[in-house]
The first five atom37 places (N, CA, C, CB, O) and aatype in JSON, in Angstrom:
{
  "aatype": [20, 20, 20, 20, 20, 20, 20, 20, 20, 20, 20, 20, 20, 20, 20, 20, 20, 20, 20, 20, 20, 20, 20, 20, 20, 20, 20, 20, 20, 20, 20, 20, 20, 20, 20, 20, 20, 20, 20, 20, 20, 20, 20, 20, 20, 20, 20, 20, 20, 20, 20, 20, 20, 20, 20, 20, 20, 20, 20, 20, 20, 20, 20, 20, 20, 20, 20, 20, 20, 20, 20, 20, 20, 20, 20, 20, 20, 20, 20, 20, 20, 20, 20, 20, 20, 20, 20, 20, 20, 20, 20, 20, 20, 20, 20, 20, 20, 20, 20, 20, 20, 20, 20, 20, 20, 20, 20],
  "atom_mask": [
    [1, 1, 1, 1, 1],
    [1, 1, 1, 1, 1],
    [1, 1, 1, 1, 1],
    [1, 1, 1, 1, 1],
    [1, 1, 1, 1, 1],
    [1, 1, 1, 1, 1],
    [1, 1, 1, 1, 1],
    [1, 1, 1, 1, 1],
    [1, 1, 1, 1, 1],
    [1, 1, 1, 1, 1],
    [1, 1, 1, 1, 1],
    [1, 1, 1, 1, 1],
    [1, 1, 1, 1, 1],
    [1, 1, 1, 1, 1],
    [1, 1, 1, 1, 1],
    [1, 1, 1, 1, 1],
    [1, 1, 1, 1, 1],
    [1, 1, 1, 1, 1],
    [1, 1, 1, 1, 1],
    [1, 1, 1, 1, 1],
    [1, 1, 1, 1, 1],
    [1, 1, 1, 1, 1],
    [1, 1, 1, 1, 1],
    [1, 1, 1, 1, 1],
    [1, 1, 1, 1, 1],
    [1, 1, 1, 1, 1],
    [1, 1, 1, 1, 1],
    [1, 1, 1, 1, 1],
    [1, 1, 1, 1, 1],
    [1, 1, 1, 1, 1],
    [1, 1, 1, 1, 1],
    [1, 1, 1, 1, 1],
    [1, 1, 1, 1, 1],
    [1, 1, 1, 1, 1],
    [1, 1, 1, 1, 1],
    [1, 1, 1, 1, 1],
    [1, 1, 1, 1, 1],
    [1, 1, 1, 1, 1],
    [1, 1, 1, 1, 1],
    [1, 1, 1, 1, 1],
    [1, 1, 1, 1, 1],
    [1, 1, 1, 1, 1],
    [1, 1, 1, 1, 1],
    [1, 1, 1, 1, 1],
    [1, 1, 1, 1, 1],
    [1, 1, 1, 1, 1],
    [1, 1, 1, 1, 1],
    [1, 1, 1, 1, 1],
    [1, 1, 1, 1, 1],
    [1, 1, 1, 1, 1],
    [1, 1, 1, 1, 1],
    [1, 1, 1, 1, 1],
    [1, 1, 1, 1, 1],
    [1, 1, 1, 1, 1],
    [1, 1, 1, 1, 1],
    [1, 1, 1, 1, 1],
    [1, 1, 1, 1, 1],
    [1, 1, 1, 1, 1],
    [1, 1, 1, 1, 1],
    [1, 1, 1, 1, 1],
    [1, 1, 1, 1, 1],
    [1, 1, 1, 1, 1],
    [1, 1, 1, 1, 1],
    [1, 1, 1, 1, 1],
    [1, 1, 1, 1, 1],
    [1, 1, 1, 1, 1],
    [1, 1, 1, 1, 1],
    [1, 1, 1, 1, 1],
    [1, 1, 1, 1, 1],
    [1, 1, 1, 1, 1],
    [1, 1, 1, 1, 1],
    [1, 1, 1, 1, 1],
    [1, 1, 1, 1, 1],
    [1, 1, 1, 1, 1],
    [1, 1, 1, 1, 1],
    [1, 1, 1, 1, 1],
    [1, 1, 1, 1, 1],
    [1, 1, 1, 1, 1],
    [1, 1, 1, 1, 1],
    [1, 1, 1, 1, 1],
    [1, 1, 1, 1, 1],
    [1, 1, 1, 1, 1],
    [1, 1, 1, 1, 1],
    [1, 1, 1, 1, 1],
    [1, 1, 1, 1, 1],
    [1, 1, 1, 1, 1],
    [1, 1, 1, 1, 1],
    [1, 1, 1, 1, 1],
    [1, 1, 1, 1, 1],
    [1, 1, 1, 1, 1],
    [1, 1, 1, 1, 1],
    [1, 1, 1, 1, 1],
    [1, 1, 1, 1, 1],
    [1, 1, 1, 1, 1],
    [1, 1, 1, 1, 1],
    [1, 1, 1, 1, 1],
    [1, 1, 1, 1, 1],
    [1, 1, 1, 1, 1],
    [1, 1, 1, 1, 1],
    [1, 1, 1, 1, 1],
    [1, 1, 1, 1, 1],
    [1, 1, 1, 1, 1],
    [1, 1, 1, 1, 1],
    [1, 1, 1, 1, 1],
    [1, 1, 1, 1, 1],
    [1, 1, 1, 1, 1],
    [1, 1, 1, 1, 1]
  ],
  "atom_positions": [
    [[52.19, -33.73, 17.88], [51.11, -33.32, 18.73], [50.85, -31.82, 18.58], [51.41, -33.66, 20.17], [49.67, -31.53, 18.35]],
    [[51.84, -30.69, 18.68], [52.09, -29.66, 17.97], [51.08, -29.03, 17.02], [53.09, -29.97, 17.38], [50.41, -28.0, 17.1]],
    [[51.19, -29.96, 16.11], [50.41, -29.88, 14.42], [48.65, -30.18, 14.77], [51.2, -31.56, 13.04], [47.69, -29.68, 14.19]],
    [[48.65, -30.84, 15.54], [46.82, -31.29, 15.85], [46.57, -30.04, 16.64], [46.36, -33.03, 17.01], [45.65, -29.31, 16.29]],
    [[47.23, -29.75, 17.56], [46.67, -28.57, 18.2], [46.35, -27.5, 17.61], [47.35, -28.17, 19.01], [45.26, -26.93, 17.6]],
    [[47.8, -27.09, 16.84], [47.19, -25.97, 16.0], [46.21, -26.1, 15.25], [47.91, -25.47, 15.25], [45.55, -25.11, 14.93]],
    [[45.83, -27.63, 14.7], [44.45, -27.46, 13.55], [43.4, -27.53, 14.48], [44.17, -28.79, 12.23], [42.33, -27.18, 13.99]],
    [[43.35, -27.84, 15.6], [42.08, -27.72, 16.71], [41.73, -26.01, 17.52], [42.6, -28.95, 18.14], [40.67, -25.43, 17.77]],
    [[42.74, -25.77, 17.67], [42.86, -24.27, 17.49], [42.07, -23.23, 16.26], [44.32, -24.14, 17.3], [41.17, -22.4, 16.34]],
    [[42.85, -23.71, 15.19], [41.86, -23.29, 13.79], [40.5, -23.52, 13.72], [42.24, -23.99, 12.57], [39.76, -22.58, 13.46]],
    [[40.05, -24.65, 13.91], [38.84, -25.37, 13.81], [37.79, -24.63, 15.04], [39.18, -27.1, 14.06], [36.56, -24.63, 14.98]],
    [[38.71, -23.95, 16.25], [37.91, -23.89, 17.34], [37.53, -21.87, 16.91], [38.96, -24.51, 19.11], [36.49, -21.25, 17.11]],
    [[38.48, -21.5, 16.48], [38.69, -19.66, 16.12], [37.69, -20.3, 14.79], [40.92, -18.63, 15.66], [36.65, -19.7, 15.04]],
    [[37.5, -20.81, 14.02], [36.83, -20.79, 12.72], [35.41, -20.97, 12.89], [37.35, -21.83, 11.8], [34.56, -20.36, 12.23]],
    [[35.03, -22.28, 14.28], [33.46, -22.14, 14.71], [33.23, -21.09, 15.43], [32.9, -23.22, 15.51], [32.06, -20.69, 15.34]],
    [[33.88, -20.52, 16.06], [33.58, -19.06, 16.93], [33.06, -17.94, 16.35], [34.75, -18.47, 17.5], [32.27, -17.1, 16.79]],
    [[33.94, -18.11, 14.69], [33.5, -16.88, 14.24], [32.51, -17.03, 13.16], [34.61, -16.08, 13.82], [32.16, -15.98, 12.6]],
    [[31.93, -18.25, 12.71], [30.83, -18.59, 12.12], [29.57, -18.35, 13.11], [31.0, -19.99, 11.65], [28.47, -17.93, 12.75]],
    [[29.87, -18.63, 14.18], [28.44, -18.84, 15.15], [27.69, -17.67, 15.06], [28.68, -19.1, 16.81], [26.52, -17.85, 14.71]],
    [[28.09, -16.32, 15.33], [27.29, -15.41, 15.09], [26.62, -15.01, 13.96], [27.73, -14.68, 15.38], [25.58, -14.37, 14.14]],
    [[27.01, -15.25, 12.8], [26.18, -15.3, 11.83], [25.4, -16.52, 11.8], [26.81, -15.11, 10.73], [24.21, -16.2, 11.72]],
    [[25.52, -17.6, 11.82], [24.24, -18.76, 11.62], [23.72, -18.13, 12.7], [24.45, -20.63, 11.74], [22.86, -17.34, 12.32]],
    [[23.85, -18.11, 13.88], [22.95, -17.23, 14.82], [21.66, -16.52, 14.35], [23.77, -16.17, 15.33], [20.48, -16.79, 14.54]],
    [[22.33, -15.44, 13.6], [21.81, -14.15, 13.33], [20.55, -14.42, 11.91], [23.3, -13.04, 12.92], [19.48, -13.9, 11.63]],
    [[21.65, -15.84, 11.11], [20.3, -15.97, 9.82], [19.63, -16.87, 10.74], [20.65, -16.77, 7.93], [18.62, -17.06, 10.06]],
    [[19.44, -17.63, 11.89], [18.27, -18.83, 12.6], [17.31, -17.71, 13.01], [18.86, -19.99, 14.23], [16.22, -17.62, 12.45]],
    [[17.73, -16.72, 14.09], [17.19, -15.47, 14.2], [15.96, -14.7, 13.22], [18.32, -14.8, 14.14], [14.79, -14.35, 13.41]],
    [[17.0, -14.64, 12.03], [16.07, -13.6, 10.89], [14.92, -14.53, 10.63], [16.93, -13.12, 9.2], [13.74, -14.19, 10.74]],
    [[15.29, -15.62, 10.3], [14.13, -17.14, 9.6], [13.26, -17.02, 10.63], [14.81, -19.12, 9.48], [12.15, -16.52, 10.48]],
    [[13.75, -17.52, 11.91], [11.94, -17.49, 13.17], [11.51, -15.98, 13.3], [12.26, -18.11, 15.42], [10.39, -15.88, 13.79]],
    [[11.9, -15.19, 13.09], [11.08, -13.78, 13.15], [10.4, -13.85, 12.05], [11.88, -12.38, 13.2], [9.22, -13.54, 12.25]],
    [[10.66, -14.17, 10.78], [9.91, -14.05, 9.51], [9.23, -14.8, 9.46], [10.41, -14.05, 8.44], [8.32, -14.55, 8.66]],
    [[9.14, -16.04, 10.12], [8.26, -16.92, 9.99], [7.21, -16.74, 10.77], [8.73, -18.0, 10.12], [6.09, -16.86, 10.26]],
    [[7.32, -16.41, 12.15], [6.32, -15.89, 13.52], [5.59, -14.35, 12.24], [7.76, -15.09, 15.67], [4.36, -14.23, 12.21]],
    [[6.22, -13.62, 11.58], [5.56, -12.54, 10.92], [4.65, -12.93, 10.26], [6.23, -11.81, 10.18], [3.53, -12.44, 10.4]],
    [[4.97, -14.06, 9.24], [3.99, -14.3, 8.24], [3.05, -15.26, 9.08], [4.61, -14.95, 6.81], [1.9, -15.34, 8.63]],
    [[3.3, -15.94, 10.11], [2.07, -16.35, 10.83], [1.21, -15.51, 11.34], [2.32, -17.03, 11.75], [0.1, -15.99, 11.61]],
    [[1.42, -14.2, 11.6], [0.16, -13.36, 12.45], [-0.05, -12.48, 11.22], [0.61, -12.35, 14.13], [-0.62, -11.4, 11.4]],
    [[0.38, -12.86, 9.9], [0.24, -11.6, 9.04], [-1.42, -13.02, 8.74], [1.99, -10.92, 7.38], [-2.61, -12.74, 8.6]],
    [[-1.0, -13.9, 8.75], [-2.13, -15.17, 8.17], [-2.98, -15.25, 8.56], [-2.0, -16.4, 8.21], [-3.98, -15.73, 8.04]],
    [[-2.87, -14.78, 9.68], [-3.88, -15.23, 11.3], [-4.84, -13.71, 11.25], [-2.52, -15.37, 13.39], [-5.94, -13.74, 11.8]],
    [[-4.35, -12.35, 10.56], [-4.56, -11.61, 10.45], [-5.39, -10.73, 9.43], [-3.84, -11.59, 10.68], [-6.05, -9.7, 9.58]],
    [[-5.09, -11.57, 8.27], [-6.02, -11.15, 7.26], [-7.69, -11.58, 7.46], [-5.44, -11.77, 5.94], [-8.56, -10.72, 7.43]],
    [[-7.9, -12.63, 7.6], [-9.28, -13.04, 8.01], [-10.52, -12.25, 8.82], [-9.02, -14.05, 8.74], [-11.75, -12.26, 8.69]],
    [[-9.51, -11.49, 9.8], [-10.13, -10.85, 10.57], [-10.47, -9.58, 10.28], [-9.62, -10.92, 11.49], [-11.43, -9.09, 10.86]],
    [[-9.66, -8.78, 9.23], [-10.11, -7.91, 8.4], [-11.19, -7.97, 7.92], [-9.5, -7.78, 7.61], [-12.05, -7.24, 8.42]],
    [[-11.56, -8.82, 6.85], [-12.82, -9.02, 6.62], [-13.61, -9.39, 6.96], [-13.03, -9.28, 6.13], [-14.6, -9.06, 6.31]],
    [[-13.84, -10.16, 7.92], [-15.14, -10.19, 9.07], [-15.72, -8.95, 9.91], [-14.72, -11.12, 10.22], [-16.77, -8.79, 10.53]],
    [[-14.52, -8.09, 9.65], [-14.9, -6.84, 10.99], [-15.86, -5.93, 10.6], [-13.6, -5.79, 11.47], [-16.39, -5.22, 11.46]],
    [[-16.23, -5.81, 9.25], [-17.13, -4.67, 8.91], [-17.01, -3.73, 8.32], [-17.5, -4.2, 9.6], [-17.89, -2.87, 8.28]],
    [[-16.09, -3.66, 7.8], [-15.18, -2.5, 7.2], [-16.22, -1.62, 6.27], [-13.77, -3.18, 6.17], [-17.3, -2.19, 6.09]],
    [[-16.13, -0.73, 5.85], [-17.17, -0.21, 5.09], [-17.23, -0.54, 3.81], [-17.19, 1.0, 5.14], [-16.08, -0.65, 3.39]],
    [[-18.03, -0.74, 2.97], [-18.06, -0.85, 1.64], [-17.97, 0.35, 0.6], [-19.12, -1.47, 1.47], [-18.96, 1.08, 0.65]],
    [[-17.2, 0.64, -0.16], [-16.91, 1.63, -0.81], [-17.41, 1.16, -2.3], [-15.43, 2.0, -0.58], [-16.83, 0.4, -3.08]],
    [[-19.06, 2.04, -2.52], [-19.7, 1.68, -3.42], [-18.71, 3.29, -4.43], [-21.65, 1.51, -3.0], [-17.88, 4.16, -4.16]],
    [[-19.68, 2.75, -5.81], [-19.77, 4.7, -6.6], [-20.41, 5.54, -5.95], [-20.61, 5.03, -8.07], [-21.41, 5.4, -5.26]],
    [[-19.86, 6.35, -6.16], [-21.26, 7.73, -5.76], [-22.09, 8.01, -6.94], [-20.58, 9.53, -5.35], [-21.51, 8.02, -8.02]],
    [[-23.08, 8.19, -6.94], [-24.34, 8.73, -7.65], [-23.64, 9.55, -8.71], [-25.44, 9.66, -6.67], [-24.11, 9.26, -9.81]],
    [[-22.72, 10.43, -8.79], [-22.15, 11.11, -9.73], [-20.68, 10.71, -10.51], [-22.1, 12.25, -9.13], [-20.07, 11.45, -11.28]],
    [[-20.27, 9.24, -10.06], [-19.41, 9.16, -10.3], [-19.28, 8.18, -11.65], [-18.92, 8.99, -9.23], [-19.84, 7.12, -11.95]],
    [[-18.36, 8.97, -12.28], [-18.36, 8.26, -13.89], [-16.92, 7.76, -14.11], [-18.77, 9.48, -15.28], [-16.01, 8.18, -13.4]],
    [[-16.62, 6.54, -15.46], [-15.17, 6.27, -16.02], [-15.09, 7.22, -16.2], [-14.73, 5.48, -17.04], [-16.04, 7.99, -16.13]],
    [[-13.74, 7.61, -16.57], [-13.23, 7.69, -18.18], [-12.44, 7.22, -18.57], [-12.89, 8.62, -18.71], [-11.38, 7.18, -17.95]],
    [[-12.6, 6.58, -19.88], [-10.89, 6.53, -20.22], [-10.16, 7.03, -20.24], [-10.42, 6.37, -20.93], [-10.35, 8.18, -20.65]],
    [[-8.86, 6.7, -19.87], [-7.26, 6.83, -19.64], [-7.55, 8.38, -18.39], [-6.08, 7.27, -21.64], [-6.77, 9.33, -18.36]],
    [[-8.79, 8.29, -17.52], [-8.43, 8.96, -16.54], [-8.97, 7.89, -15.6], [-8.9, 10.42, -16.47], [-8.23, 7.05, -15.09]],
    [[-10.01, 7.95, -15.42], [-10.38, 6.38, -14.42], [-11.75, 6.93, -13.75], [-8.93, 5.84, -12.84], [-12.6, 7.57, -14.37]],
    [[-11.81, 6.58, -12.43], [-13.15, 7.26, -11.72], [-13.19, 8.7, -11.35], [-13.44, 6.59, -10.39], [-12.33, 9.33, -10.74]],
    [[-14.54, 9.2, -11.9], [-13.95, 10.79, -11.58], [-15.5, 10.99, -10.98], [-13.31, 12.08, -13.23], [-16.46, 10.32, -11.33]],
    [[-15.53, 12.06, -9.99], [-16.95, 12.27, -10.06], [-17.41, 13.84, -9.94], [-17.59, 11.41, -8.92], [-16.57, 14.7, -9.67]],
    [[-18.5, 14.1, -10.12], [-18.81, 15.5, -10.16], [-19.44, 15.95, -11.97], [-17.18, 16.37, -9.63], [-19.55, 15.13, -12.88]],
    [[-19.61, 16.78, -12.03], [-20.3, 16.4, -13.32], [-18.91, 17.29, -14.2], [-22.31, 17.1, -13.52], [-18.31, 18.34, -13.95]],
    [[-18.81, 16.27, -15.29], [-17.43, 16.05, -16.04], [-17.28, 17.56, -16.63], [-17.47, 14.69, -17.4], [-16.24, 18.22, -16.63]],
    [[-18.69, 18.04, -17.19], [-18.89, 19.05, -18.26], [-18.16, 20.58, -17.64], [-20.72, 19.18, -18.6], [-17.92, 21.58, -18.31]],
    [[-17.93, 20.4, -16.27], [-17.57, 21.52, -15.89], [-16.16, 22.0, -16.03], [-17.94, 21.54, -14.77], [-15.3, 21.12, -16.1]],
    [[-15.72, 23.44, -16.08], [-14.39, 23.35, -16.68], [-13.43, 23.15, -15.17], [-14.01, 24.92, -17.73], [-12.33, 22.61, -15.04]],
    [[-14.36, 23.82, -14.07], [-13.66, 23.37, -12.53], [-13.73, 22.12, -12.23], [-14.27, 23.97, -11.3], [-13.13, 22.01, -11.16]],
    [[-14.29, 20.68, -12.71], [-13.61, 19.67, -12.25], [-12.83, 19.16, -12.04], [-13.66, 19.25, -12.36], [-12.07, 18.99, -13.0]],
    [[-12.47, 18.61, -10.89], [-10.99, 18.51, -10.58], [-10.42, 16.95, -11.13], [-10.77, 18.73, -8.8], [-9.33, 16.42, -10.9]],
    [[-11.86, 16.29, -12.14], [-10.81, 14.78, -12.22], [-10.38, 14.13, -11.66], [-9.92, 14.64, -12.56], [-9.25, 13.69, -11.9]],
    [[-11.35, 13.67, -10.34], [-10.64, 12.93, -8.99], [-11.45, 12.02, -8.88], [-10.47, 13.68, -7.55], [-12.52, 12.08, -9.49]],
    [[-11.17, 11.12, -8.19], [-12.62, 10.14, -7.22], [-12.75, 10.32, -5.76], [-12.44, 8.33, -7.24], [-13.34, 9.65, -4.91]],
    [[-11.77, 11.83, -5.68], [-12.35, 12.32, -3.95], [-12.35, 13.47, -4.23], [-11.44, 12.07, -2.43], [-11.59, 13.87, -3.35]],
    [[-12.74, 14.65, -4.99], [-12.75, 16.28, -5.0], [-13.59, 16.14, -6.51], [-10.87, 17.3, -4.98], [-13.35, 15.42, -7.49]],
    [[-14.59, 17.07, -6.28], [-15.44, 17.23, -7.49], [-14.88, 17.88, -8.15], [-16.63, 17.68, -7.46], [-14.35, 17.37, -9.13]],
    [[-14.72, 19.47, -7.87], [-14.21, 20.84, -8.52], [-13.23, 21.42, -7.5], [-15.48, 21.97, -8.82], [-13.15, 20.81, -6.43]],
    [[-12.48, 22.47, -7.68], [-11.38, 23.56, -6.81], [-12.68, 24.42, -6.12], [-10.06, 24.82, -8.06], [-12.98, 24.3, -4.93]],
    [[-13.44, 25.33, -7.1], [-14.34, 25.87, -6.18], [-15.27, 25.43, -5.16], [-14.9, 26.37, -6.73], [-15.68, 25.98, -4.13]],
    [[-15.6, 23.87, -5.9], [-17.09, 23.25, -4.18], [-16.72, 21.88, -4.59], [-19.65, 23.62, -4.32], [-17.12, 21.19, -5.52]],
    [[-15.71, 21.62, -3.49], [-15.03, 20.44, -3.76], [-15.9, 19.37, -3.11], [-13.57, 20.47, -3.23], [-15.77, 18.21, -3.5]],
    [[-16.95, 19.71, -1.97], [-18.03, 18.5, -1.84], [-19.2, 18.76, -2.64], [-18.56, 18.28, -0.34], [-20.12, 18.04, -2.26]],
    [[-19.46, 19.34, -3.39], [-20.52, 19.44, -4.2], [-21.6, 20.17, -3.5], [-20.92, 18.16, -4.64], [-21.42, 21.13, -2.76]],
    [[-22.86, 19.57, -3.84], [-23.31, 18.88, -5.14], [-22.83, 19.66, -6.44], [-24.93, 18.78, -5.17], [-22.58, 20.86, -6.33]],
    [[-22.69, 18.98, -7.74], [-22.72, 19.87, -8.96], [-24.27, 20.19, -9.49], [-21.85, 19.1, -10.17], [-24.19, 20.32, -10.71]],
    [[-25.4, 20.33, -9.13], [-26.53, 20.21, -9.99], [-27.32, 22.28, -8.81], [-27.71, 17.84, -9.69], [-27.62, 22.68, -7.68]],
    [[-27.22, 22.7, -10.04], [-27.32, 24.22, -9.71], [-26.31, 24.71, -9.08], [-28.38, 24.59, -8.94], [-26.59, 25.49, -8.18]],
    [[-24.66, 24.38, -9.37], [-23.9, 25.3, -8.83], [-23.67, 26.52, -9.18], [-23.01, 24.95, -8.74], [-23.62, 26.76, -10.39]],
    [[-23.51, 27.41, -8.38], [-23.14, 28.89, -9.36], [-22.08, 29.16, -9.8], [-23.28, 30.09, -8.84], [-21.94, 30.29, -10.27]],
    [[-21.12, 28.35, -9.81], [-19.71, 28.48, -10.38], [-19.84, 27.62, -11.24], [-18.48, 28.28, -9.54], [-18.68, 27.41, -11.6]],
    [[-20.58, 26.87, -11.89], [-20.42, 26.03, -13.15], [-20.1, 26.63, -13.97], [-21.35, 25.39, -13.63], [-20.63, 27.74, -14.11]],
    [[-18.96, 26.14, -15.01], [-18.37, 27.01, -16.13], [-18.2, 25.3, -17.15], [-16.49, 28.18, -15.54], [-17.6, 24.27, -16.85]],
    [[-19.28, 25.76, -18.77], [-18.88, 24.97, -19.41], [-17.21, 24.6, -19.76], [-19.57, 25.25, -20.26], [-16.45, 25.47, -19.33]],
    [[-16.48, 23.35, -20.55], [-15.49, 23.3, -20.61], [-15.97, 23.75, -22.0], [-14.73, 22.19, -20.14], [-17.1, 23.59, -22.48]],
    [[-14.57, 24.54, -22.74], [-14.57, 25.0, -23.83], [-13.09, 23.93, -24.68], [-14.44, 26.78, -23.59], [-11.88, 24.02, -24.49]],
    [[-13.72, 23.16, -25.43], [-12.75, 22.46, -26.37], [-12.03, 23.07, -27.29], [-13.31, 21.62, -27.05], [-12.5, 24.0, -27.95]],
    [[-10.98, 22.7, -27.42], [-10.11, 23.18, -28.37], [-9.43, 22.36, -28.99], [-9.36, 23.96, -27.97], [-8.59, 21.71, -28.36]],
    [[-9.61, 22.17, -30.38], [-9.63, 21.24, -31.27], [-8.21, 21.67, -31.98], [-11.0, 21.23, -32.16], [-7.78, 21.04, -32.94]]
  ]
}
């Protein structure tokens, strides 16, 4: 009788100390799951709301291996961005600035 007790003993210290972890992963699973339900429930409503549309701007050009840049390219102050034209008149316009400086190539 001895021998059963002690393995009921074992059996009883061995579920005790499992419980808090299955606990803790049942826990993690319904939080992640309740997350990705309001993340679901959530996207939809993004795009119905109105958000603004982010067209080109009138000055804005590719380039290759730089991407959208805008402001007029030829200048040597362009800053190569798709949000800052130049360092000197970073909202522009570029068309009669007085700081326009051709870029000078160097081959």
């Amino acid at each position: 009788m001895s021998n059963q007790k002690a393995v009921l003993v074992a059996l009883l210290i061995l579920i005790l100390g499992l419980t808090p972890s299955l606990f803790s992963i049942w826990v993690m699973r319904r939080v992640d799951t309740q997350a990705q339900e309001r993340l679901r429930l959530a996207l939809p409503s993004t795009t119905n709301r109105g958000l603004p549309n982010f067209h080109l701007a009138p000055d804005q050009h590719y380039v290759e291996g730089i991407g959208y840049i805008i402001g007029d390219i030829t200048c040597q102050f362009n800053a190569r961005s798709s949000y800052i034209r130049c360092a000197v008149n970073p909202i522009g316009p570029c068309q009669d600035c007085l700081h326009y400086r051709p870029q000078e190539w160097h081959c």
